[in-house]
C-alpha positions as CSV (number, residue, x, y, z in Angstrom):
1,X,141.9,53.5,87.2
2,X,143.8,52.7,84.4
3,X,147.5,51.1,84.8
4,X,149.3,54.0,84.0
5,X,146.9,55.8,86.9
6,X,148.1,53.4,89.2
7,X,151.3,53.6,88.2
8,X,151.4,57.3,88.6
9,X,149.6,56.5,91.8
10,X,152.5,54.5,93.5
11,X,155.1,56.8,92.4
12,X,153.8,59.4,94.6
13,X,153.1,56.6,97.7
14,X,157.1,55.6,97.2
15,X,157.9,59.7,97.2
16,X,157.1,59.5,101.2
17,X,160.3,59.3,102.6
18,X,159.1,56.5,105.2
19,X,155.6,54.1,105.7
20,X,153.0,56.7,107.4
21,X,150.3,55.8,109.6
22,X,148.0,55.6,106.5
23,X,150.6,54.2,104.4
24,X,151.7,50.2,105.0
25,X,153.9,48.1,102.4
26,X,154.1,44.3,102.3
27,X,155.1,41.9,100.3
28,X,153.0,38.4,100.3
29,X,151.8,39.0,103.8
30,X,147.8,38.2,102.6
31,X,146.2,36.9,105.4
32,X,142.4,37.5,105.5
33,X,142.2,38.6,109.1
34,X,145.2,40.7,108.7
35,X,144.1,42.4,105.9
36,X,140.6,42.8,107.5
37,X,142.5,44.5,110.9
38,X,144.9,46.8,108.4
39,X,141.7,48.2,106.7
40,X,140.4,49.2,109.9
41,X,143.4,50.5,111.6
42,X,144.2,52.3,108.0
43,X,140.5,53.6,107.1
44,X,140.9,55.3,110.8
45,X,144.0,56.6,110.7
46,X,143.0,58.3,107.1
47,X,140.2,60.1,108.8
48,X,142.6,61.4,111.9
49,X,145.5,62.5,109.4
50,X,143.0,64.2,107.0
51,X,143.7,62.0,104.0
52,X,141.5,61.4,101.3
53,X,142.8,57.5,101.1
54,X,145.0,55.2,103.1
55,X,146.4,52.8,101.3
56,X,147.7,48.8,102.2
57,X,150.3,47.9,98.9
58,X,151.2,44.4,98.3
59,X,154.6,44.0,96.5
60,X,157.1,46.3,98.2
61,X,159.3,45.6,100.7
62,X,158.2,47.7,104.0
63,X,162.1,48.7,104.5
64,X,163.6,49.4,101.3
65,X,160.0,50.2,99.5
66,X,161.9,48.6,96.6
67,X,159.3,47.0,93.9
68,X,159.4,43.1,94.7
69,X,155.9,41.9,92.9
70,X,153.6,39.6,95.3
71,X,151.5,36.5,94.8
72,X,148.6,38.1,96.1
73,X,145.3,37.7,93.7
74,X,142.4,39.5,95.6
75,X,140.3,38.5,92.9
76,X,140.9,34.5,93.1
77,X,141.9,34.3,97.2
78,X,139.0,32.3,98.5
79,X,138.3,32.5,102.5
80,X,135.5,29.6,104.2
81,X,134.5,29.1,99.9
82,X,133.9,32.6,99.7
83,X,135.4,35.3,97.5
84,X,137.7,37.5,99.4
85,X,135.9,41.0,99.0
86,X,132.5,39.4,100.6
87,X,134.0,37.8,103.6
88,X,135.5,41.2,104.4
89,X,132.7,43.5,103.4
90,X,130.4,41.0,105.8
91,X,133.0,41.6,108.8
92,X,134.0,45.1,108.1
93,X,130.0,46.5,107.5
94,X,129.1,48.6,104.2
95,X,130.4,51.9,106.1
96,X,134.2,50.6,105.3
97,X,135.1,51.1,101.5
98,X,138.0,50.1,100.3
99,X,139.0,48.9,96.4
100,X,141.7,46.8,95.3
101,X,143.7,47.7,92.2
102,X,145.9,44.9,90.7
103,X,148.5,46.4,87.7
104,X,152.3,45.5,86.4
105,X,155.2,47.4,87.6
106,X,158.1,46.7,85.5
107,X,157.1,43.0,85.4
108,X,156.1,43.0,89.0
109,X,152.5,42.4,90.4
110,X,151.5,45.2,93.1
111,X,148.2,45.4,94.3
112,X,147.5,48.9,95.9
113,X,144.0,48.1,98.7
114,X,143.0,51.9,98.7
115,X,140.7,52.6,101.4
116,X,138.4,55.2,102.3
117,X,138.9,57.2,105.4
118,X,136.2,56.1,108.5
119,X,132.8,58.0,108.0
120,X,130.8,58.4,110.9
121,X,132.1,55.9,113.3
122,X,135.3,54.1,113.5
123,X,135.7,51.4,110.9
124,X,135.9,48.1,112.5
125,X,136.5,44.7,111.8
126,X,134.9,41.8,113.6
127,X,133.2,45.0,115.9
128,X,136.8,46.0,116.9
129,X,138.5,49.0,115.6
130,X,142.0,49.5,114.9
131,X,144.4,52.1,114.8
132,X,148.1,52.4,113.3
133,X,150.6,53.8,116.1
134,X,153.5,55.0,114.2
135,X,154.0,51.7,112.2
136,X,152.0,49.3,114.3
137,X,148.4,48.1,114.2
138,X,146.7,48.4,117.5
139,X,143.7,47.9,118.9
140,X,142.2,51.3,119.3
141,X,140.4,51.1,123.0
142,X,144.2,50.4,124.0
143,X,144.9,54.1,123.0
144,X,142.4,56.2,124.5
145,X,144.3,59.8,123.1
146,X,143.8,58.5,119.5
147,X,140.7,57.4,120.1
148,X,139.2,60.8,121.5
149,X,141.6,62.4,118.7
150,X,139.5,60.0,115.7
151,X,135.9,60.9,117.0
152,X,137.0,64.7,117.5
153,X,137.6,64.1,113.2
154,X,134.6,61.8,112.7
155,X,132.4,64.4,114.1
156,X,133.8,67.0,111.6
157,X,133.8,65.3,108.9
158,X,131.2,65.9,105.8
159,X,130.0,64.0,102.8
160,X,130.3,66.8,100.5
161,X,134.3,66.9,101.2
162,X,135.0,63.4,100.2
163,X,135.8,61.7,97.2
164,X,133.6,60.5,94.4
165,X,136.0,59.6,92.2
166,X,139.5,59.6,92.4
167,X,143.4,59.4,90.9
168,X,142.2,60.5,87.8
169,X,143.7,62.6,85.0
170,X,142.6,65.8,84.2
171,X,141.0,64.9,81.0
172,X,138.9,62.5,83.0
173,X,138.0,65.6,85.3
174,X,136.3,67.5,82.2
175,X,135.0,64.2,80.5
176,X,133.2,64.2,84.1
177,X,132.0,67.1,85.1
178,X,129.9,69.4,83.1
179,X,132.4,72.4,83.8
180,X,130.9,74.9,81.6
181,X,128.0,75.1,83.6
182,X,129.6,75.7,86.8
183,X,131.2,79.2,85.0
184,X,127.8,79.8,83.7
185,X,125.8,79.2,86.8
186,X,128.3,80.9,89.0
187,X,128.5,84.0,86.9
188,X,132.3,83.5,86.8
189,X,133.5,84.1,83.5
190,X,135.6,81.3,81.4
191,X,139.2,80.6,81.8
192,X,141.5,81.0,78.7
193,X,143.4,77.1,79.4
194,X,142.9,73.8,80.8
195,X,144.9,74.7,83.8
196,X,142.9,77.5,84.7
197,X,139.8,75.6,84.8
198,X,141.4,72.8,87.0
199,X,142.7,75.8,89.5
200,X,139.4,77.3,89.9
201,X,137.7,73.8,90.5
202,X,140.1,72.7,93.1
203,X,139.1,76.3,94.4
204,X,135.5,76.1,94.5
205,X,136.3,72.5,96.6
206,X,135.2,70.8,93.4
207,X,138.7,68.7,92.7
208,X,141.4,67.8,94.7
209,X,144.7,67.4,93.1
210,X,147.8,65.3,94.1
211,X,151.0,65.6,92.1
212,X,149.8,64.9,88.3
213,X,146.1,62.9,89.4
214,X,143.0,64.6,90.5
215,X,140.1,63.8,92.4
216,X,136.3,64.5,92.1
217,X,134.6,65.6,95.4
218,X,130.9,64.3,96.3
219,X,130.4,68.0,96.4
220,X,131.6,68.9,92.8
221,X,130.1,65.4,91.5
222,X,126.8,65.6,93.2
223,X,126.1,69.1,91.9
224,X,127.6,69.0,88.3
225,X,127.9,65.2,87.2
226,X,127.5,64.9,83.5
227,X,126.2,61.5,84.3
228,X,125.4,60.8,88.2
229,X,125.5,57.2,87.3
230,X,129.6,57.7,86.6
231,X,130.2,57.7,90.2
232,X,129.5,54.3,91.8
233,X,128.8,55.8,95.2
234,X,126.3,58.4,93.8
235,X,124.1,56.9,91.6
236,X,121.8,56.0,93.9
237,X,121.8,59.9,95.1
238,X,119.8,60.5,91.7
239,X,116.8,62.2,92.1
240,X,113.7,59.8,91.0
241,X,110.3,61.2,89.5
242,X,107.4,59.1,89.4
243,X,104.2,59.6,87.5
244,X,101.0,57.5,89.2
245,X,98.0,56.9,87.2
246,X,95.7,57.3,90.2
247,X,96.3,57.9,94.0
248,X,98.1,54.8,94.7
249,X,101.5,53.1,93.8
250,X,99.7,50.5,92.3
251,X,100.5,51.6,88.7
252,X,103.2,53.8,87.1
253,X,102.9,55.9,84.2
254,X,106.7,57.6,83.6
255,X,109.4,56.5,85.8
256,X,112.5,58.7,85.3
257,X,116.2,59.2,87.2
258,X,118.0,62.3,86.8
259,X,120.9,62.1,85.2
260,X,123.1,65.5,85.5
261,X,124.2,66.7,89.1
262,X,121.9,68.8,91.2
263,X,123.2,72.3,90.0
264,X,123.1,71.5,86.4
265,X,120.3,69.5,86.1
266,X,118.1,71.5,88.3
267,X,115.9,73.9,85.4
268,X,115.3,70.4,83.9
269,X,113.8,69.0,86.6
270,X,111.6,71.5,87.4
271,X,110.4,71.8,84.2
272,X,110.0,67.5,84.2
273,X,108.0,68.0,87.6
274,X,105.7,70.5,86.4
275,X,105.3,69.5,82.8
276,X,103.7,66.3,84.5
277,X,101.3,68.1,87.1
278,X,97.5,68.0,86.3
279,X,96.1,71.6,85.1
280,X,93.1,73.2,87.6
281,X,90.3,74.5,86.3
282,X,88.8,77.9,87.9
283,X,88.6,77.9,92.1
284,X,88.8,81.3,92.8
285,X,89.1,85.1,91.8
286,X,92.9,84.2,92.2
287,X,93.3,81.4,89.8
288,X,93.1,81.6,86.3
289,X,91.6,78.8,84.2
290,X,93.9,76.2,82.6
291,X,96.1,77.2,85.5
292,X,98.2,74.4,86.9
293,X,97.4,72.9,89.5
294,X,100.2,73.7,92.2
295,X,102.1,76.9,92.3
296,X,105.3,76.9,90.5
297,X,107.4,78.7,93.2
298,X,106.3,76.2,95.4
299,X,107.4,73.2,93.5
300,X,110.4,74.8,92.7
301,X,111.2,75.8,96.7
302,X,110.2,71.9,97.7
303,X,112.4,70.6,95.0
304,X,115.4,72.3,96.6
305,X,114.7,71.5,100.1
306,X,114.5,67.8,98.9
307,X,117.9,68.0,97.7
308,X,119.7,70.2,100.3
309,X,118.7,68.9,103.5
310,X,119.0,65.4,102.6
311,X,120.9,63.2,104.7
312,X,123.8,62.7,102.1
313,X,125.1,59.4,104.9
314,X,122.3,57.2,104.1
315,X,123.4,54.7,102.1
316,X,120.9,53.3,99.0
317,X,118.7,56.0,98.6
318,X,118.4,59.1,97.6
319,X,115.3,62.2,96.8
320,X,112.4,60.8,95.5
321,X,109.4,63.1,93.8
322,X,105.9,60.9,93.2
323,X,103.3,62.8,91.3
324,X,99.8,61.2,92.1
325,X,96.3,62.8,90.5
326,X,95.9,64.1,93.7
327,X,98.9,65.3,95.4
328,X,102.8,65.6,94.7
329,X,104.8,63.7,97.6
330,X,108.8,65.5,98.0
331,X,110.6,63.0,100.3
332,X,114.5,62.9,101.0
333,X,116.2,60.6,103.4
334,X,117.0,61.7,106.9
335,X,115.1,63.1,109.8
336,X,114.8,67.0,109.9
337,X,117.4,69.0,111.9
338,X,114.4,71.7,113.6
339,X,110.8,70.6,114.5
340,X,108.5,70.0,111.7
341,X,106.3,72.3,113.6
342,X,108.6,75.2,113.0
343,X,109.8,74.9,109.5
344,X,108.3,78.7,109.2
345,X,110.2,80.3,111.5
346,X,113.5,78.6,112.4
347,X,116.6,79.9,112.1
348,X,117.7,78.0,109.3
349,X,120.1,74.5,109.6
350,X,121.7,72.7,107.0
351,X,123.2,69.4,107.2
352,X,125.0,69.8,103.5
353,X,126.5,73.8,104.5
354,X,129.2,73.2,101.2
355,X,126.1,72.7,98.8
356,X,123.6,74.6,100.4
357,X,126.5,77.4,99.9
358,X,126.8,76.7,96.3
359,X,122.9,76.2,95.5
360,X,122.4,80.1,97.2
361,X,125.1,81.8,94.9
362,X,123.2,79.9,92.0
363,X,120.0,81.2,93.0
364,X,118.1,77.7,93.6
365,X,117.5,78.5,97.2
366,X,117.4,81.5,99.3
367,X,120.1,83.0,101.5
368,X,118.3,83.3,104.4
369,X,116.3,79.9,104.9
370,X,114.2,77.2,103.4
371,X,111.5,78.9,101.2
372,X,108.6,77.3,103.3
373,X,106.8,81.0,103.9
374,X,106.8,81.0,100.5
375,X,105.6,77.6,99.8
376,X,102.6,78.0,102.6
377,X,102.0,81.5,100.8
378,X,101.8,80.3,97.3
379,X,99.4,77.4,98.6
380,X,97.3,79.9,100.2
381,X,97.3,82.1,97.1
382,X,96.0,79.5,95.1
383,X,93.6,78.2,98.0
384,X,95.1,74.8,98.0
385,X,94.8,72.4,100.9
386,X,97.5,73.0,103.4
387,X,100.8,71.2,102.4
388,X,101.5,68.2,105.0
389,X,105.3,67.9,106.6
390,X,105.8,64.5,108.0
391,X,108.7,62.4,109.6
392,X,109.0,58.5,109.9
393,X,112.1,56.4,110.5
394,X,115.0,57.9,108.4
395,X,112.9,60.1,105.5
396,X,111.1,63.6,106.1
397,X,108.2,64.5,103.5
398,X,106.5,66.9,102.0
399,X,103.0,66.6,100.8
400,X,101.5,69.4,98.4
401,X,97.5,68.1,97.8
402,X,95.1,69.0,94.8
403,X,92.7,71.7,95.1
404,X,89.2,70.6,97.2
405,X,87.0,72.9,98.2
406,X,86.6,73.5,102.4
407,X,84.0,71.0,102.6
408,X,86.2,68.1,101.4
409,X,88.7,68.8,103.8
410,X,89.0,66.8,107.2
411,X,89.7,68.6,110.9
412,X,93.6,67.8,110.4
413,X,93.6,69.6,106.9
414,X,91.7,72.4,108.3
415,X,93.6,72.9,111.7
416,X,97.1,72.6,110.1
417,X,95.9,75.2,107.5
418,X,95.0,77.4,110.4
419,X,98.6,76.5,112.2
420,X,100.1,77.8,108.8
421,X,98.1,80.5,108.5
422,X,99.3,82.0,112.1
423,X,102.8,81.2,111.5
424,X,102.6,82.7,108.0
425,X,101.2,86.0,109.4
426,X,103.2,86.1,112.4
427,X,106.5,86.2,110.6
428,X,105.6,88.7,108.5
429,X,105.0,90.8,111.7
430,X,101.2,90.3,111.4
431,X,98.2,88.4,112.8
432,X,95.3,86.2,112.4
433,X,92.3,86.8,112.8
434,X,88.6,85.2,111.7
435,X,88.4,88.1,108.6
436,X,92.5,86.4,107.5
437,X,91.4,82.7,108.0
438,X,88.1,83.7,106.1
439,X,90.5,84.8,103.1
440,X,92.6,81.9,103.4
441,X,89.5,79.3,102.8
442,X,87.5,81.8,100.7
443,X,84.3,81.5,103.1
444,X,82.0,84.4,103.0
445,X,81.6,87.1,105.1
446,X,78.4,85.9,106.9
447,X,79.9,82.2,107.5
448,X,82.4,83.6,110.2
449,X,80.9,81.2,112.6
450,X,82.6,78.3,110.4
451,X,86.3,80.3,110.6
452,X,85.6,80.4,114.2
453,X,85.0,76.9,114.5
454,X,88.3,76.2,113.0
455,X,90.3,78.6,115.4
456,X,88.3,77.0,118.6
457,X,90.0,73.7,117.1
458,X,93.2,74.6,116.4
459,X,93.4,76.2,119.7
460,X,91.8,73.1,121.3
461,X,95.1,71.3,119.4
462,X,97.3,73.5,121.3
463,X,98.7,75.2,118.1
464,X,97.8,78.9,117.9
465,X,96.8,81.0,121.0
466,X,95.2,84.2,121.0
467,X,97.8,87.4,121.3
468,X,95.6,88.8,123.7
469,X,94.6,86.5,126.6
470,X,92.8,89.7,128.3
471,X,91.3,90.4,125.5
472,X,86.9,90.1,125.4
473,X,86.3,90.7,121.8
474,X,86.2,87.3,119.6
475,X,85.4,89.9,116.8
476,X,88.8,91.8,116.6
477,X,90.6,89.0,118.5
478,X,94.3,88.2,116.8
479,X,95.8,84.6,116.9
480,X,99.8,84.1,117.2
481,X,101.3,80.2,117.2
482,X,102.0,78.4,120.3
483,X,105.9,79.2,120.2
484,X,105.4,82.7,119.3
């Protein structure tokens, strides 16, 4: 923030008739463990008032809130020969952000700690959390009320409604944000004035405003950054392509970041995603030749999953695309909210409801779920190995493989094919049967033995089951999944 932003800034702190539990004033009161304790007490106490900041101010007497100046130097105040910022961000943990901003006030030095309200758990310091009661810091296990009060707000609290960027002026807000985009996505037409457009992004939830300063939300950021890199927070969000030479990491070819917010820079990446996909030759009466090799609709259906159910928390990462000669790897941080099993048929869950709201009126996902029918159809269409959804640690991914013909796939390709198949049919209120999986793997009529070799297995797996248990006839006999 410039100095006249913080100046701005501290005009509308002083406009609070009295010190609030997220506001505190002192003068040259700087020491470390205080001003570790007040970050805690004041990121918390953000997150229970519903502030967007708290804010400890150096320079202005607590009573009279009159402009005194201080002594404090965050920048030069050294604590066990370390600068001041480390030894709190090694006691207070990475969850707890917080910024100081030194500026001039009529002469005066003020340094304004802004801090971010507690994400996820309650910001500590030293693994104990504080709490402001009225105008005291207080340990918050002494206060068991605000302490049930803070999780109640922790647990409803989402990344998309907080700040990426803040106390800015409005020309900073369109320098930002590529705002024609978001009339021309939403179908909305164009306001005639400056203050229009400021209106209708604070209604969409993509600003925030307070007196004459705006805000950026992660939400209106992450979807329609000019430049993701802008926002120190989100860079790291930026989705990454990478181009292998082979079928290992061993050597890249194209490395590339996106740049523009999800919304905006969607059609691009698509295009950069399949533009760098090998082209098949002919594999079956459905394929053409020079066709490429994976289904358009199903890159563009994996590309949005990637970004939507994300875990937007995780710090340091963000969706990653890796293009190999012989499969495309979609992988986003966070475990999935429903059984990988089920991603067919689930009701569908969102952790990111604000974007996934916004991507749907856009038209880059669907209303009523994920897209992975049509994935799993398109890959069946184009008699591609099944695609492969796994989950390790923190990250779910998706793995869409090269064409190979039935022979060069293993058991595990060829049961989870059959898996997909059965869900597939199932929700479109139909069945398998040998004559469907037959299709699905283009075998020939008189090689039914080989389908039914691959339903005895998948039932042996404990996967599909037949619709009929009474049922003698292998010949006409219809498969449903397990859960069905």
């Amino acid at each position: 923030m410039t100095s006249e932003d913080l100046n701005k800034l501290l005009d509308y702190l002083l406009s609070f008739p009295e010190e609030t539990e997220w506001i505190e004033y002192k003068l040259n009161n700087f020491n470390p463990e205080l001003i570790g304790e007040y970050i805690s007490a004041i990121s918390n106490a953000a997150c229970l008032h519903d502030q967007t900041h708290g804010y400890l101010i150096f320079g202005i007497q607590d009573k009279t809130k009159k402009v005194a100046g201080t002594t404090f130097n965050p920048k030069t105040l050294k604590v066990k020969n370390q600068e001041l910022a480390n030894w709190l961000d090694c006691l207070l943990g990475n969850e707890v952000q917080y910024t100081f901003h030194s500026f001039n006030r009529n002469g005066s030095n003020v340094v304004i700690t802004e801090i971010r309200p507690a994400i996820g758990y309650p910001a500590r310091f030293k693994g104990e959390a504080f709490i402001r009661v009225g105008t005291y810091k207080k340990k918050l296990s002494d206060h068991s009320r605000k302490e049930k009060a803070l999780w109640d707000k922790l647990n409803m609290r989402d990344f998309e409604s907080q700040l990426a960027i803040e106390n800015i002026s409005s020309e900073k807000v369109l320098n930002l944000l590529d705002y024609p985009s978001i009339f021309d996505l939403l179908g909305i037409p164009f306001p005639p004035d400056r203050q229009s457009i400021l209106e209708k992004l604070e209604e969409e939830k993509f600003i925030t405003s307070k007196g004459e300063l705006f805000s950026i939300t992660n939400l209106g950021a992450l979807l329609f950054a000019k430049k993701l890199d802008d926002f120190e927070y989100l860079e790291r969000k930026s989705v990454r392509v990478v181009v292998y030479k082979g079928i290992d990491r061993s050597e890249a070819v194209t490395e590339q970041a996106g740049i523009k917010g999800y919304a905006s820079g969607f059609g691009g990446l698509v295009r950069f995603v399949i533009d760098h996909t090998p082209t098949n030759e002919l594999i079956g009466l459905a394929i053409r030749k020079d066709t490429k090799m994976y289904p358009k609709l199903a890159i563009r259906e994996l590309l949005a999953n990637t970004l939507i159910h994300q875990d937007l928390n995780i710090k340091g990462t963000g969706p990653m695309i890796e293009i190999f000669t012989d499969r495309i790897e979609f992988s986003n941080p966070g475990k999935p909210l429903i059984n990988i099993l089920r991603f067919l048929d689930h009701a569908p869950r969102s952790r990111n409801e604000k974007m996934a709201k916004i991507m749907r009126r856009i038209g880059i996902c669907e209303e009523r779920g994920s897209g992975i029918d049509k994935v799993v159809f398109q890959v069946e269409l184009f008699q591609l190995p099944p695609p492969d959804f796994q989950t390790n640690g923190d990250f779910t991914r998706v793995v869409l493989y090269a064409h190979r013909i039935l022979s060069g796939m293993d058991r595990a390709d060829k049961i989870r094919a059959a898996y997909q198949h059965a869900c597939l049919n199932y929700v479109s209120s139909s069945y398998m049967t040998n004559e469907s999986l037959r299709k699905r793997f283009n075998i020939g009529k008189t090689n039914y033995p080989m389908a039914s070799r691959i339903i005895a297995d998948t039932i042996d797996a404990k996967l599909i089951k037949l619709y009929n248990a009474e049922s003698k006839s292998k010949k006409y006999a219809k498969y449903i999944p397990y859960w069905a």
